[in-house]
C-alpha positions in Angstrom: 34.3 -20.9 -12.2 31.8 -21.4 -9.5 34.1 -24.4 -7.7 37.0 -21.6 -8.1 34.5 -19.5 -6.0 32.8 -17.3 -8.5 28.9 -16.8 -7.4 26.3 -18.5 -9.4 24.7 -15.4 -10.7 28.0 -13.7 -12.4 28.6 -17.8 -14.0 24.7 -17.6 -15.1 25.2 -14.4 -17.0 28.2 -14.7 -18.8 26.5 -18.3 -20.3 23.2 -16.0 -20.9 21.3 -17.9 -18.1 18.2 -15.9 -17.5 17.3 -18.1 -14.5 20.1 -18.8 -11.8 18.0 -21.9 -11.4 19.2 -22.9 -15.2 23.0 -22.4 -13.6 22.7 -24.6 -10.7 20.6 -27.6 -12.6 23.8 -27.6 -14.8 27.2 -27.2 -12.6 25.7 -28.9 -9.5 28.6 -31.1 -9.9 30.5 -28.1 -8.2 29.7 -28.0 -5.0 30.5 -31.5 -4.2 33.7 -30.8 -3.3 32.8 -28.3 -1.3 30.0 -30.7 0.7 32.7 -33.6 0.6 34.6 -30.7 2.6 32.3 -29.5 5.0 31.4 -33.3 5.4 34.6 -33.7 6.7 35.0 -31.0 9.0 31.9 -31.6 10.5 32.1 -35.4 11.1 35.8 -34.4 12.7 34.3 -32.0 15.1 31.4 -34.3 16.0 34.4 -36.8 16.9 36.0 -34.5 19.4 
Protein backbone atom coordinates (compact mmCIF):
# COMPACT_ATOMS: atom_id res chain seq x y z
CA UNK A 1 0.00 0.00 0.00
CA UNK A 2 2.42 2.69 0.82
CA UNK A 3 4.57 2.02 -2.69
CA UNK A 4 0.88 2.30 -4.36
CA UNK A 5 1.03 5.78 -2.51
CA UNK A 6 -1.02 5.28 0.58
CA UNK A 7 0.70 7.52 3.62
CA UNK A 8 2.45 5.63 6.30
CA UNK A 9 0.14 6.55 9.00
CA UNK A 10 -3.31 5.16 7.30
CA UNK A 11 -0.84 1.64 6.49
CA UNK A 12 0.29 1.86 10.38
CA UNK A 13 -3.24 1.81 11.55
CA UNK A 14 -4.93 -0.62 9.71
CA UNK A 15 -1.90 -3.26 10.91
CA UNK A 16 -2.53 -1.66 14.65
CA UNK A 17 0.86 0.16 14.50
CA UNK A 18 0.78 2.42 17.44
CA UNK A 19 4.07 4.05 16.42
CA UNK A 20 4.47 5.15 12.66
CA UNK A 21 8.05 4.44 13.43
CA UNK A 22 6.95 0.56 13.87
CA UNK A 23 5.53 1.08 9.99
CA UNK A 24 8.50 2.45 8.42
CA UNK A 25 11.16 -0.12 10.29
CA UNK A 26 8.97 -2.78 8.47
CA UNK A 27 8.02 -1.62 4.75
CA UNK A 28 11.21 0.44 4.22
CA UNK A 29 11.66 -1.73 1.32
CA UNK A 30 8.95 0.61 -0.32
CA UNK A 31 10.44 3.54 -1.02
CA UNK A 32 13.26 2.18 -2.89
CA UNK A 33 11.68 2.43 -5.85
CA UNK A 34 10.75 5.64 -5.33
CA UNK A 35 14.61 6.73 -4.41
CA UNK A 36 15.83 4.52 -7.40
CA UNK A 37 13.38 7.05 -9.20
CA UNK A 38 14.21 10.24 -7.98
CA UNK A 39 17.99 8.93 -8.33
CA UNK A 40 17.41 8.95 -11.74
CA UNK A 41 15.89 12.12 -12.42
CA UNK A 42 18.22 13.80 -10.53
CA UNK A 43 21.47 12.34 -11.95
CA UNK A 44 19.69 13.19 -15.59
CA UNK A 45 19.20 16.74 -14.76
CA UNK A 46 22.64 17.10 -13.21
CA UNK A 47 23.81 15.77 -16.89
CA UNK A 48 22.12 18.60 -18.68
Amino acid sequence: MIANGTDVATVGGQHGHSQISTTLDIYTHAFDGRKREANRMMQERLEK
